[in-house]
C-alpha positions as CSV (number, residue, x, y, z in Angstrom):
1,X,-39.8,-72.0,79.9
2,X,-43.2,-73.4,79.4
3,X,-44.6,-72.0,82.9
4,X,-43.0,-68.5,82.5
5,X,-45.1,-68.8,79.1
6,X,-48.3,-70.0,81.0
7,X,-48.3,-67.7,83.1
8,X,-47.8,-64.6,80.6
9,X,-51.1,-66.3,79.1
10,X,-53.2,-66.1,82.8
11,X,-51.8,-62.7,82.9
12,X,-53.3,-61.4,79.5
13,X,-56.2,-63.5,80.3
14,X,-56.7,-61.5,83.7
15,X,-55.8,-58.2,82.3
16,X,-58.6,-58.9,79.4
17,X,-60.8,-59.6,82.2
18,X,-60.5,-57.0,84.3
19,X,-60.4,-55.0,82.0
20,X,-64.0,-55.6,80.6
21,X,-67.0,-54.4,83.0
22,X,-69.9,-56.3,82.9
23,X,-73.2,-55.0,85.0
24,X,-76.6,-53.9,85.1
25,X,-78.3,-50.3,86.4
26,X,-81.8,-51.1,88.2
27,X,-84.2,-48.8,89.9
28,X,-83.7,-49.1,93.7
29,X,-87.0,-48.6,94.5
30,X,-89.0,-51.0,91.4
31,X,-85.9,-53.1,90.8
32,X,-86.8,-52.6,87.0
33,X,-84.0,-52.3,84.7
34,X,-83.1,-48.5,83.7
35,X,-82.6,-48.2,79.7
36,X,-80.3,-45.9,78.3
37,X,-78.1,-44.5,81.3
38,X,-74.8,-42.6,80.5
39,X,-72.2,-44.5,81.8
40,X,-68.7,-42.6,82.1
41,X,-64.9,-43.9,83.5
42,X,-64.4,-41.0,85.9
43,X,-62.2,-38.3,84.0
44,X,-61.4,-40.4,81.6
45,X,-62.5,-40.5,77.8
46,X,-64.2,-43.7,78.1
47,X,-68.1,-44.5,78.6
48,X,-70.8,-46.2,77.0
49,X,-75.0,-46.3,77.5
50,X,-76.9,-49.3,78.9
51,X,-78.9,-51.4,76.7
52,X,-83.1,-51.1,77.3
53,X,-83.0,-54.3,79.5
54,X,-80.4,-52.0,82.0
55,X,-77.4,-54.2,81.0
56,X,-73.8,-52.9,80.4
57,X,-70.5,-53.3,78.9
58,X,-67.4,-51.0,79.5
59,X,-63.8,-50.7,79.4
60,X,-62.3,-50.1,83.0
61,X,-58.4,-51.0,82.8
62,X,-58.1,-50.7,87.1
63,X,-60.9,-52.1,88.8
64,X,-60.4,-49.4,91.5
65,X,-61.1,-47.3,88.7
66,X,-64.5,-45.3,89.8
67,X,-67.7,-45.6,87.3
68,X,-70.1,-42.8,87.0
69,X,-74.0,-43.2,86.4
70,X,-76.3,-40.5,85.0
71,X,-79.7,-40.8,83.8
72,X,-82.4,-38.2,83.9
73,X,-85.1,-38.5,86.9
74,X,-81.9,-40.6,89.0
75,X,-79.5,-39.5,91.3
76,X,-75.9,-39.8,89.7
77,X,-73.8,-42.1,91.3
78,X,-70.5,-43.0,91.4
79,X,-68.9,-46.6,91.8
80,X,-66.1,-48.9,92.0
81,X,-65.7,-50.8,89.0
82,X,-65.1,-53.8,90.5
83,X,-68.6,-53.4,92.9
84,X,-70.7,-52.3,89.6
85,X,-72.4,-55.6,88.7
86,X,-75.3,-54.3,90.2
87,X,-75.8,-50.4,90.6
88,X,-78.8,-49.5,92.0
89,X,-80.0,-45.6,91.0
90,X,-82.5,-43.9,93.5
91,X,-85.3,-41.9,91.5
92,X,-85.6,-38.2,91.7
93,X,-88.3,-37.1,94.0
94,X,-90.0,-34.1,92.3
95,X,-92.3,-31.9,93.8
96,X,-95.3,-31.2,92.1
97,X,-95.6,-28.0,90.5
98,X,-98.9,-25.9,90.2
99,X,-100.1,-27.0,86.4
100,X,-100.7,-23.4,85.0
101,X,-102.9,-24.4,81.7
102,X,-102.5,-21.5,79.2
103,X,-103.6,-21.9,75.9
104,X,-101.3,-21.8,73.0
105,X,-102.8,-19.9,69.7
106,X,-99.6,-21.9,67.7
107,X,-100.8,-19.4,65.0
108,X,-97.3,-17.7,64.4
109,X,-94.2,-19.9,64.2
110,X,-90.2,-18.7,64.1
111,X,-87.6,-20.6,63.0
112,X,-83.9,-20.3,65.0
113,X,-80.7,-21.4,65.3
114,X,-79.1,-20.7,61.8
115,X,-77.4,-24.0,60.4
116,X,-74.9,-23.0,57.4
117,X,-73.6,-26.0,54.9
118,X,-73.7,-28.8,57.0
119,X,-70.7,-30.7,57.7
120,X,-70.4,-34.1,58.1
121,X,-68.9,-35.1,61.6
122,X,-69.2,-38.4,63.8
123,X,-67.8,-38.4,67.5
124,X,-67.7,-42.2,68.6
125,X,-65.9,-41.9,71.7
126,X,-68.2,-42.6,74.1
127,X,-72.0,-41.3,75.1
128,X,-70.7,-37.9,75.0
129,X,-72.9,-34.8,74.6
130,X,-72.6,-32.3,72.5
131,X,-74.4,-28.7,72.8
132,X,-75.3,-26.0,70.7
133,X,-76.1,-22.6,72.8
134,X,-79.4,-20.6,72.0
135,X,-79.4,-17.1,73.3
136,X,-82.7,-15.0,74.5
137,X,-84.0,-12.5,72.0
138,X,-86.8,-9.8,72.9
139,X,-88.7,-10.6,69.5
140,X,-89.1,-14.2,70.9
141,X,-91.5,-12.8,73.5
142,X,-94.5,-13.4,70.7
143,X,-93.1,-17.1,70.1
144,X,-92.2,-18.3,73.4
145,X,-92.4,-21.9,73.4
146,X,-90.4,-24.6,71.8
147,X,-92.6,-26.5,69.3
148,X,-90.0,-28.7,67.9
149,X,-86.6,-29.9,67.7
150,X,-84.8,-29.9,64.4
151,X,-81.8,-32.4,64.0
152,X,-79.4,-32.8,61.0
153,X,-77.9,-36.4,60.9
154,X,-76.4,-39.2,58.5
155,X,-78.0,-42.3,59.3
156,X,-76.7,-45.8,57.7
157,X,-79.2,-47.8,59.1
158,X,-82.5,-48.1,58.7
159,X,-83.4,-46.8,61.8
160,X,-81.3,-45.7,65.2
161,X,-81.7,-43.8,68.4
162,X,-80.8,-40.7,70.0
163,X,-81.2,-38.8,73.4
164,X,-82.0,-35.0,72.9
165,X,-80.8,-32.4,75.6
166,X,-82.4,-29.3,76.9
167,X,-80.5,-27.4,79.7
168,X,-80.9,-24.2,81.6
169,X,-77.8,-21.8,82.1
170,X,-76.0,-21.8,85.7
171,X,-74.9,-18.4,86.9
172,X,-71.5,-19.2,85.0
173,X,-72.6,-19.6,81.6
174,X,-72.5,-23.3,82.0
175,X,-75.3,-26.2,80.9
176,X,-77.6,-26.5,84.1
177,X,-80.0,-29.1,85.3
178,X,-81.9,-30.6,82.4
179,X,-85.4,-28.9,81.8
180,X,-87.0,-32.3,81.1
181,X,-87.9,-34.7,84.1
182,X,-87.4,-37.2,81.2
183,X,-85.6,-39.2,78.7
184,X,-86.2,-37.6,75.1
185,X,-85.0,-40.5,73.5
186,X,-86.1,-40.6,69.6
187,X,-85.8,-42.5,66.3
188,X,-83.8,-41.1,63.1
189,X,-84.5,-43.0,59.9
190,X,-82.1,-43.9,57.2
191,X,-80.5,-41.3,55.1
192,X,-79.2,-38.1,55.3
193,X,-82.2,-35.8,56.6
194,X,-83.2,-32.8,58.8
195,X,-85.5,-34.2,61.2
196,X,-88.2,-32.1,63.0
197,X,-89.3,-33.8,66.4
198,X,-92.0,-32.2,68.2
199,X,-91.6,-31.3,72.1
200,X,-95.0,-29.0,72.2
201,X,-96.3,-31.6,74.8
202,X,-93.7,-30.6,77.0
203,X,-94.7,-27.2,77.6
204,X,-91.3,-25.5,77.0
205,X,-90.1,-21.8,77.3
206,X,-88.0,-20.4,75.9
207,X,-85.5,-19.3,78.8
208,X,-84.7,-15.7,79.3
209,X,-81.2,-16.6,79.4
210,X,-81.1,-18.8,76.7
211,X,-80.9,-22.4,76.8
212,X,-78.8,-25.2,75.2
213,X,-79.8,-28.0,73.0
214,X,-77.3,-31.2,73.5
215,X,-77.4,-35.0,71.6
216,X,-76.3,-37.7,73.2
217,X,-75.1,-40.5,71.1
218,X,-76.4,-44.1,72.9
219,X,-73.4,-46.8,72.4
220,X,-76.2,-49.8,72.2
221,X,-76.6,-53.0,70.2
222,X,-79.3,-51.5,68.2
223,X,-77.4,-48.3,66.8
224,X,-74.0,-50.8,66.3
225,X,-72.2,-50.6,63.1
226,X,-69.6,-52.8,62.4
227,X,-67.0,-52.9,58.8
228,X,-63.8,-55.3,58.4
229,X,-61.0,-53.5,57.7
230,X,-57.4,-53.7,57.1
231,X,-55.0,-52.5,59.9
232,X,-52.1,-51.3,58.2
233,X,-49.8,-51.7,61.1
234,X,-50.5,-55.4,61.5
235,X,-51.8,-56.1,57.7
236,X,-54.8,-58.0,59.6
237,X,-58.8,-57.5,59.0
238,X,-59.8,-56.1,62.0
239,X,-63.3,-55.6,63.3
240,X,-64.1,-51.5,63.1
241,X,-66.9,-50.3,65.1
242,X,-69.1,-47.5,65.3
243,X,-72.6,-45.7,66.1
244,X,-75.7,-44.5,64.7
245,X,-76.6,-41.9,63.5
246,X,-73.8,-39.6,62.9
247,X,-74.6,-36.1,63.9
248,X,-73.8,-33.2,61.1
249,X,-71.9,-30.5,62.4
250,X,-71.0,-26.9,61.6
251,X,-67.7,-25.4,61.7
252,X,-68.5,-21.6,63.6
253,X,-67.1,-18.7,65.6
254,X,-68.3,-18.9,69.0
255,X,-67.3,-18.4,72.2
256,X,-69.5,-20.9,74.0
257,X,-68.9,-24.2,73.3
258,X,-69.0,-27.2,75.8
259,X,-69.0,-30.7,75.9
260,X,-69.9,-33.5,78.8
261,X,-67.1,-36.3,79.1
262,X,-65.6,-37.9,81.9
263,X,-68.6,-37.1,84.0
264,X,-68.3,-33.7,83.8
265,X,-69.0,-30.4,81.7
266,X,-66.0,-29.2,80.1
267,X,-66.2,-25.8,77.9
268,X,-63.1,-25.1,74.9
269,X,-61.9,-21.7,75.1
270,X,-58.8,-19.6,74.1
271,X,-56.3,-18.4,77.0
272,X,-57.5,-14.6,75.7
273,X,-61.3,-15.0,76.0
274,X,-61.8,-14.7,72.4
275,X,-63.9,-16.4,70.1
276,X,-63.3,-19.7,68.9
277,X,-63.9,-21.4,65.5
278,X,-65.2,-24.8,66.0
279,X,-67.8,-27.6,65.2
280,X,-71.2,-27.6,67.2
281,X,-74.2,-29.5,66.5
282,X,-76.8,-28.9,63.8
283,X,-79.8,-27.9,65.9
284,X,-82.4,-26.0,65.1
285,X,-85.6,-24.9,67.1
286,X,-89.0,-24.0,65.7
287,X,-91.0,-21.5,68.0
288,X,-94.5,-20.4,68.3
289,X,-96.8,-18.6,70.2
């Protein structure tokens, strides 16, 4: 009896173990440590971000399970599990584009992207991004660029990170390749506040088809927020966690609304093709000329 009960024991133990991830994402060309990368289970709803020094935790019940890596200006990869102690990305080799200077009056600002009472909304299951979709108008044609970023969030700390988005639109309607060759990673203060972050050193147009704005929430040490509380089922204090900040949403009628999780883009839609009433970010961009 006692070895049928030791060995229940080695098998939690191993099932714990396996079940827990432990690695670190590197440059394979510097060998520095790559902060921040979105780290998805593949088409599952589990992932998490890598801490700045490149190191990771994650929940992978199979080690044949396969890990996916994505960070801007890297190749995504995919890995086993149970070979992702180590994973190596391979930088993006961009070809350098003819700088065209043109010189930007910034005499006439627009404000878009109407946000109506803001409701408070927290996802906390996993780096996923959210997007909000921003259509072309002909009256943007005096305020082309994109001068800043405006961001709605509910912030308990005194101070946590977020990853902004930008992404084209593929031929299907669907978030393209990222418009940045780099991490937009920012700082929200404590509070409930509209921040306005500004992206004018990025030289951004506005798209003629449109463009959408995502926010990536970064499961990381820094943004951690953890509360005792009671679990009904088992009348035990339990450890709950979460992430900051927490992103105010709005409920709206729209008919494009996507989401990346599991490695992939995934867009909500009715079976008729008919608008949808559902929560999306609350983004706003400020414009000028």
């Amino acid at each position: 009896m006692q070895e049928k009960r030791l060995w229940l024991v080695m098998l939690l133990v191993s099932f714990y173990v396996s079940a827990q991830v432990k690695g670190i994402v590197i440059d394979s060309i510097s060998k520095k440590p790559i902060s921040f990368v979105n780290i998805w289970v593949q088409n599952e709803n589990i992932g998490t971000t890598s801490e700045e020094n490149g190191t990771f935790i994650i929940n992978a019940a199979e080690s044949n399970k396969n890990l996916i890596f994505s960070a801007l200006g890297f190749e995504k990869k995919t890995v086993k599990a149970v070979n992702a102690s180590e994973v190596q990305l391979s930088p993006i080799a961009y070809q350098l584009e003819e700088v065209v200077l043109s010189r930007r009056k910034q005499t006439k600002e627009l404000e878009i992207g109407r946000i109506p009472d803001a409701i408070f909304e927290a996802f906390d299951n996993g780096p996923r991004i959210d997007v909000k979709f921003f259509p072309y108008l002909t009256s943007y044609n005096r305020t082309k660029y994109i001068k800043k970023v405006i961001l709605l969030t509910d912030n308990r700390l005194e101070s946590a990170t977020i990853k902004i988005h930008f992404y084209g639109v593929d031929a299907n309607g669907f978030p393209a390749e990222e418009l940045l060759k780099k991490d937009f990673v920012v700082s929200v203060q404590k509070g409930v506040l509209k921040t306005r972050f500004d992206v004018s050193d990025f030289n951004l147009k506005m798209p003629k088809n449109g463009l959408f704005v995502g926010v990536e929430k970064l499961l990381i040490e820094k943004n951690k927020i953890e509360k005792p509380i009671n679990d009904l089922n088992s009348n035990k204090t339990i450890t709950q966690i979460k992430y900051a900040p927490f992103v105010l949403y709005n409920f709206v009628e729209t008919d494009l609304l996507f989401a990346f999780s599991g490695g992939k883009w995934s867009r909500q839609i009715k079976e008729d093709n008919t608008k949808i009433k559902a929560y999306e970010p609350a983004i706003k961009l400020l414009l000028t000329n």
